[in-house]
Structure formats: structure tokens, C-alpha cells
N, C-alpha and C positions, 0 to 999 in steps of 0.2 A: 335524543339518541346518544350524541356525546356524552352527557351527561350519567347517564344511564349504566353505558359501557366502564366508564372512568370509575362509576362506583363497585362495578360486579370486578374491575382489574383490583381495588382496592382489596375488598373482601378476598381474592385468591390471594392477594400477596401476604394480607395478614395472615392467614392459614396453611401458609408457606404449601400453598397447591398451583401458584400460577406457572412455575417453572416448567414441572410436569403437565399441565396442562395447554401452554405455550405449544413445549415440543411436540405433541399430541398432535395438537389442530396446524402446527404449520408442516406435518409430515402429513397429513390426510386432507386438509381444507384449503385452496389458493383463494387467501388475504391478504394479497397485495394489495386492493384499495383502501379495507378498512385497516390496516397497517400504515398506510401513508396519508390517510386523514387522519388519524391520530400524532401522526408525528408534526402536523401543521396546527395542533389545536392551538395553540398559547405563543405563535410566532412573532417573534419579536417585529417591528416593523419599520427598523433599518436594515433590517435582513432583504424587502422588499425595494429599498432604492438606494440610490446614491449617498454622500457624504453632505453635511451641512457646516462646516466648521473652515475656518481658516487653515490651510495646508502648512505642514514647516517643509515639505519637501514639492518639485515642481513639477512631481509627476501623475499623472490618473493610473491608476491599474484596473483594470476590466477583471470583475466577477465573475467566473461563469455560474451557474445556480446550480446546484445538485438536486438531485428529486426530496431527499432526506433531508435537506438544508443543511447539509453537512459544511456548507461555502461559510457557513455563519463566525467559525473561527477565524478567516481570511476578513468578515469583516470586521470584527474583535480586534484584529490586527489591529487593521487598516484605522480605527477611529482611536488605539488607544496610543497608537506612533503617528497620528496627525497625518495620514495620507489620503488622497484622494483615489476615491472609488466610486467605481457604476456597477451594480449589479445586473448582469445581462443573462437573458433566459435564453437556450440555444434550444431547446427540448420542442419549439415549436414548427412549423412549416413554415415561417418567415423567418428563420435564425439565419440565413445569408443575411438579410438587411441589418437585421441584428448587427451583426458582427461588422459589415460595412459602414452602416452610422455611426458607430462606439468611438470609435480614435483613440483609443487608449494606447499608454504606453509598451504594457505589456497584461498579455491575460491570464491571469490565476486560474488552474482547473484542479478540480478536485471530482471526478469520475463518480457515477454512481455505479457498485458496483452488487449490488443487493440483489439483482435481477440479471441474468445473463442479456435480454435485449437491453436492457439500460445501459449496461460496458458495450454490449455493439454498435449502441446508436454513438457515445460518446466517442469509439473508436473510429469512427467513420467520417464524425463533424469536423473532430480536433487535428483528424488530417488533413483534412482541406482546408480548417483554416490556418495550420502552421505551414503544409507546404505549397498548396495551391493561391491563398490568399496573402500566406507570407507578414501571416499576422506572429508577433514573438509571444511567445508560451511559457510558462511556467507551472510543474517541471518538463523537461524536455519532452518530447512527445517519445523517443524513445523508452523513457524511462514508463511512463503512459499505456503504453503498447504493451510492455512484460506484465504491469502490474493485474495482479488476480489471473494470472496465464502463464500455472505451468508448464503447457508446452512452449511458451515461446520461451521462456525464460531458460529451458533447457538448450533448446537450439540455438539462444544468444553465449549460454555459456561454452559448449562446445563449438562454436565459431568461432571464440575467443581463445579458446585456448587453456580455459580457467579451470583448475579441479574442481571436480563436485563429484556428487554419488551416480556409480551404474544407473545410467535413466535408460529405458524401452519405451518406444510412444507407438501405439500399431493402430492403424485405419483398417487391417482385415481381420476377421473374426479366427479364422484358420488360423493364420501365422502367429498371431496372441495365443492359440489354445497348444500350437505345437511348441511355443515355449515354455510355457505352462507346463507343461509335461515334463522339461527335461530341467526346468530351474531351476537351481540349490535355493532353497528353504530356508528361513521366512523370506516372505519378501513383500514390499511395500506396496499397496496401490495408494492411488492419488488421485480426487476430480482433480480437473483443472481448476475452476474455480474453487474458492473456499478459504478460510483462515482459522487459526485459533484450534490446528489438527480436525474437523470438521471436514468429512471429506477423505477420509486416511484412514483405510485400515491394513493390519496387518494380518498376513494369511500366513498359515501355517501348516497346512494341507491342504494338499494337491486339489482334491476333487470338489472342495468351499473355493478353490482360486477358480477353477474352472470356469465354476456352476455361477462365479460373480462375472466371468469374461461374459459369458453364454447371454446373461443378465444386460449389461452392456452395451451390447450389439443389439440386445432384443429391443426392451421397457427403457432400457437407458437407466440413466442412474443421476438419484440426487443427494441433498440431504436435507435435514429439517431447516437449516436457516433459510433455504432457495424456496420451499415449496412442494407440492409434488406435481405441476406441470412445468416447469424449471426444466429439464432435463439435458443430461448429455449424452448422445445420442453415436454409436459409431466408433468410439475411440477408446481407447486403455492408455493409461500411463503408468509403469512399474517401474519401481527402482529399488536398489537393492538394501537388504536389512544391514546397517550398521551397528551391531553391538556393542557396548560402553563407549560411545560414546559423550563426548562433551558438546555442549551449544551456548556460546556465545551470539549476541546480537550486536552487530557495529552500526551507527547512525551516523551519516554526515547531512548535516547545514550548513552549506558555505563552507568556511575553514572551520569549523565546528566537527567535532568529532563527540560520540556520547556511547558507550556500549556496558553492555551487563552479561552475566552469563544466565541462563534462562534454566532452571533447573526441572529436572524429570516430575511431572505427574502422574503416576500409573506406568506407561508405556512414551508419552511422549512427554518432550519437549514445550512444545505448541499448546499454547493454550493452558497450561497449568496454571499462569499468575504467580511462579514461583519463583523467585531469581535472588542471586549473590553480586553482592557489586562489590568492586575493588579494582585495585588499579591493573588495566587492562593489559595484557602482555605485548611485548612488543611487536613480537612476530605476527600475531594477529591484527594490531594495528595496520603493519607494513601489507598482510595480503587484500586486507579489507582496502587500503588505500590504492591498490595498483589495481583494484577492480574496478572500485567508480572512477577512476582516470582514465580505465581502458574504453570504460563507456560514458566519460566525459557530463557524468551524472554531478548534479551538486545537491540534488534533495533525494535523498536514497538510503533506505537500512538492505540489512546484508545479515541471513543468518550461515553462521557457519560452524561446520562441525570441526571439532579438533578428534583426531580419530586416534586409537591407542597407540599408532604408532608417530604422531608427532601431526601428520597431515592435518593442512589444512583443504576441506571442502566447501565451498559455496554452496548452501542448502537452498535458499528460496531468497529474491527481492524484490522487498516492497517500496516501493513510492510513497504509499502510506499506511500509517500502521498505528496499531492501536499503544497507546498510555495511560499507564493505572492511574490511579488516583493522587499516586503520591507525585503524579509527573516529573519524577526524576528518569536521568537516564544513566547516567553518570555520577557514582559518587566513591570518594578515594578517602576513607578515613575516617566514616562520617559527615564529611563537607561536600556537598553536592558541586557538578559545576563541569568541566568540557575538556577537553583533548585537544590540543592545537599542535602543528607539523611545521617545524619549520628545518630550512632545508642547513642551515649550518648546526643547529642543535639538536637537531631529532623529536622524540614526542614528550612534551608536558603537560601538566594538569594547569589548569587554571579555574580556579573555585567562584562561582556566582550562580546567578539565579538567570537559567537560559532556555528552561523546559515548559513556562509559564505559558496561558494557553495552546496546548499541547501540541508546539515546537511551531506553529504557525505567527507568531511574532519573529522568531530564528528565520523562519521561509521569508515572509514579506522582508526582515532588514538584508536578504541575501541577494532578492531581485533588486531593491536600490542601488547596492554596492555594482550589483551588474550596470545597473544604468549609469551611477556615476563612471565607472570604468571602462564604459562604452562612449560617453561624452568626453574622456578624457584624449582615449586612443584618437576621436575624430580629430580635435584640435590639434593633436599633435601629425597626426598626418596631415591638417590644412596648413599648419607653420612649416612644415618639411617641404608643400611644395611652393612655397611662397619664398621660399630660398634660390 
């Protein structure tokens, strides 16, 4: 059957029809399992266990598995910087023991977010085991919490305080359609889940906004990457149309800074594949940086619109995020390489090779620095009270 399939995907791709016919069958057919037995055909099988090698550092870091085996770059990390790792499956009815037997230092998660119950389930574990179990996480669980959730994401930014675009989130059908009515035109919707503009469209008359709220509240709504029993069920999220504007994307790792500006496809931003790199402005450095401080994020992109009048907006963040091919993030001149802050001299470039399995080498050497820096603090609190 594998076999079978692998050669009929061959035949559509040479015939340049699998694309169209992808989108086809995942907007009319729910293939979630033959979707994810194909993605296990050819698994490598250190993806399935621990490490074998002598360690240069003294610590174990806990795997979590993702359904996609998306963890497999964490363990690409982990074997090519000499670190010790277990790959632990949480997605079970025994993942308490799981997680109780492991001992690791700290646990890598990488969310499956492909399927709305898959981000539930992993919403639900990673909190009890960072707050009820008091197990250390990597990246924070807040940061966890927003990712693929633009509604939280809006409700964290306007908690904080942080500009971003007119967002409307409404639970009732009514008060959605009585805005509807009286909104200035165009204006954005948004699922909550989705990436890559997938999920986003823009409405331009009234009675297409409506007839999509009505929709909404009814059938729910999805899109091709989910499925069509995916759905979301109850809710609208609208925000408002920005016209020319600019989009910029800021990356931090550690003290690691990486951003591009993401240029227009069509209507959007998202998802084009189209971007200008150059040496990143300061002001947008400066607002990008006072966001992930504010939420005390160290693995985190940041889009943000530059709006005609100078504003800067926090558009969407992710926890993780995708990287083309060329796995730059970052390049000033032709020379690829990072952004560093430091606080007597402000922001410089520094050129090297830092985007290499894409940015999860930058993650794994950022939790080390955390752990040296946390054996450091102890020691020096055990010598202060030894005084």
C-alpha cells in the first residue's frame, strides 16, 4: 500500500497536478491518518530513542515526540553539539509516568500543531508538567500557550500594552453581525489557528462578511491544511485592514537576533516566500526587543507591521516558525549571520553561520547557556551564605 501510494504521489508531482489535488482532498477528505503514516515511512531511528555517544556537556535534555516528528531537529541538535537526550512520547495514557521516570534536565517541546486536538492535548500535558509537576520547559510554556492562538495572542498583547492592529474577537453571533454592519471596509478575518496567510481572508462587502459570520457560528470554519472536520466552531476574530503597509519579521535565540522584511504576495504578507534582507532598523530592533522582555520569551519571532505613519504594530508570534531553504534569517550585505544588543553599545551585526538546522542548534545551545547560568547563580548563592 505504501508503496503503491508513494508511486501515484510520484506520478502527480511529475505532472505538476499533486498540488491541486492535495488541496482538493484535504478540503473534502479527513486524512489525518494516511497523512501521518506517510510522514513515519523512512524514520530515521535515533528519532525513536535516546543518545549513544559520549557527552561534551553534563546535562540530559528530555524530547518531547511530536506526532509529525517534527522533534527530529532537536535531536539533530542534540547529536551534532554532543548532548545528551531521551526522546519521550507524552501523546500516551501513561505520559505522567513518562515524564516522572525521565530526570532530565530540562524538556524540549515542539507542539503538534496540524490538528486542533493535537495543540489541545499538548496544551493541557505541558501544563501540568511545567506547572503542576514543576518539570523546566523549553520554550516557556507561555510562549507555547500563544503559539497557533490568535486569540490568546491578541489578549496577551493588549494586556501588555503593546501596539498592534484593531482586533474584535466575539463568542456571539448577534454582536459579530451588528458590527459587521456598521464596520469601515475592508476588513480582515482570521481562524485562530493557521499560518503561512491560510485562514485570512479579506472582505470587502458587507453582505460576503456577514454571510461568512452566519457561516461561523453555523458549519464553523476551516481551511485546507486542517481538514474539513477540523473545525472552528462559535467564534470570529476581525481586525482591521492596514493599507501599505510594511512587514518585517524579528527572530530571537538567546542573545541572538535575525529579521527580514517579508515582502507582499498578492494581498498578503504571510506566506508569499518573498523577503529583502538588509541591515534591520533600529527602531524595529528596539520594539521587537522590549516585547520578548516583556514576556520574558527567549525563543520567539515577532511579525510586525511598520505602518505609513512610522508605527510600529505587533502582527502575530510565533514560537515556531517556518525557514526556506536558504535557512538564512539574517543577512547585511550579502554576509549572512545575527544581531546582538548589547547594552553600552547598542545593536551590531555579527556574521557567521547560526540558521543551520533551522535555528534548533541556536535553541539547544540557548537552554545550555541557561543551565550553565543557573549552576552558576546556585554556587554563588551557596558562597554568600557560607559567609
Amino acid at each position: 500500500m505504501n508503496r503503491f501510494y508513494l508511486r501515484a504521489l510520484r506520478f502527480l508531482k511529475q505532472n505538476r497536478l499533486l498540488g491541486p489535488l492535495r488541496r482538493y482532498l484535504q478540503r473534502h477528505l479527513d486524512l489525518a491518518e494516511l497523512r501521518t503514516s506517510n510522514r513515519l515511512l523512512h524514520l530515521p531511528e535515533e528519532e525513536c530513542r535516546g543518545c549513544d555517544y559520549d557527552a561534551a556537556y553534563p546535562y540530559t535534555l528530555g524530547i518531547l515526540k511530536e506526532f509529525w516528528h517534527g522533534h527530529r531537529y532537536y535531536v539533530k541538535a542534540c547529536r551534532e553539539l554532543k548532548v545528551r537526550y531521551q526522546v519521550l512520547d507524552i501523546t500516551g495514557p501513561d505520559w505522567q509516568e513518562v515524564m516522572q521516570q525521565s530526570g532530565c534536565d530540562v524538556y524540549l517541546v515542539l507542539p503538534s500543531v496540524t490538528f486542533s486536538n493535537w495543540k489541545q492535548m499538548y496544551d493541557e500535558r505541558v501544563r501540568i508538567i511545567a506547572e503542576d509537576m514543576g518539570k523546566p520547559i523549553f520554550p516557556s510554556y507561555s510562549a507555547l500557550w500563544m503559539w497557533e492562538s490568535k486569540r490568546r495572542t491578541c489578549y496577551w498583547l493588549k494586556a501588555n500594552g503593546i501596539s498592534h492592529p484593531k482586533t474584535w474577537v466575539f463568542y456571539d453571533r448577534r454582536q459579530a453581525l451588528e458590527f459587521a454592519a456598521g464596520a469601515p471596509l475592508p476588513v480582515v478575518f482570521k481562524s485562530n489557528m493557521g499560518s503561512g496567510a491560510s485562514g485570512v481572508i479579506i472582505f470587502e462587502r458587507r453582505n460576503q462578511l456577514s454571510k461568512h459570520i452566519s457561516h461561523c457560528f453555523s458549519k464553523g470554519y476551516t481551511n485546507e491544511r486542517r481538514g474539513p472536520n477540523d473545525r472552528e466552531v462559535g467564534s470570529v476574530l476581525l481586525q482591521e485592514y492596514l493599507p501599505n503597509v510594511k512587514e518585517w519579521r524579528v527572530v530571537r535565540i538567546g542573545p541572538s537576533y535575525f529579521a527580514f522584511e517579508k515582502l507582499r504576495g498578492g494581498r498578503f504578507h504571510s506566506g508569499s516566500h518573498l523577503r529583502r534582507y538588509g541591515l534591520p532598523p533600529v527602531g524595529l530592533l528596539d520594539f521587537a526587543r522590549a516585547v520578548f522582555d516583556r514576556g520574558g520569551f527567549t525563543s520567539l519571532s515577532l511579525d510586525v507591521f511598520i505602518a505609513e505613519d512610522g508605527r510600529f504594530l505587533a502582527n502575530e508570534l510565533h514560537t515556531y516558525f517556518g525557514i526556506m531553504n536558504s535557512h538564512e534569517m539574517c543577512i547585511v550585505d550579502g554576509i549572512p549571520g545575527r544581531m546582538l544588543h548589547e547594552p553600552s553599545q547598542g545593536w551590531k551585526f555579527e556574521a557567521g553561520d547560526f540558521c543551520r538546522n533551522y535555528l534548533y542548534n541556536e535553541r539547544v545551545l540557548c537552554v545550555l547557556d541557561s543551565l550553565r547560568e543557573k549552576e552558576r547563580v546556585a554556587r554563588y548563592d551557596n558562597e554568600q551564605s557560607q559567609i
